[in-house]
N, C-alpha and C positions, 0 to 999 in steps of 0.2 A: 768427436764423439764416436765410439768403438762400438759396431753393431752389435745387437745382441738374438743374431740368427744362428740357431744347432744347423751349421747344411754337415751333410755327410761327411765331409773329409775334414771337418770339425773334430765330427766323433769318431772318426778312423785315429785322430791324432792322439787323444786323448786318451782312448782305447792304450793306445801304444804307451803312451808318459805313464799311463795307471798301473795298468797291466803287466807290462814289457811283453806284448806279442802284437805281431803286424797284421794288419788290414786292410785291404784294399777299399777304394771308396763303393765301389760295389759288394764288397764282401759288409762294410760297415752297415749298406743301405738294408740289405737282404737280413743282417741283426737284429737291424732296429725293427721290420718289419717283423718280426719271426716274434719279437716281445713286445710288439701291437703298438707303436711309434713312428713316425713318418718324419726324414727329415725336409729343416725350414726350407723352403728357396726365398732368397731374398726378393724383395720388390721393385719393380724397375724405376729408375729415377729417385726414389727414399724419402725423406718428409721433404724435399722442397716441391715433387710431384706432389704430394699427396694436398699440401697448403698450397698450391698452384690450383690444382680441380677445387679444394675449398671454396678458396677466394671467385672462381669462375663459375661457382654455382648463383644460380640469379631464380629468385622466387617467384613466384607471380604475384602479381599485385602492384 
């Protein structure tokens, strides 16, 4: 399954395929912020962390 995170050199690339003009990934990051968007950073370890802390949550009682 193909993540579905914008990180910056996402939209540097895309920028480029749309566009046709180049971008650095800090040139793309300083865009996004300039039109009030922040890119993703992905999550450490992805849903099997995520269903890992699920499963090891324990309620009281």
């Amino acid at each position: 399954m193909e993540d579905q995170v914008w990180t910056a050199a996402r939209v540097a690339t895309l920028i480029g395929r749309k566009f046709h003009v180049s971008y650095s990934v800090s040139g793309a990051t300083r865009l996004m912020h300039r039109l009030g968007f922040s890119p993703q950073v992905p999550g450490r370890g992805g849903l099997h962390a995520a269903a890992a802390a699920r499963d090891a949550c324990r309620w009281p009682g």
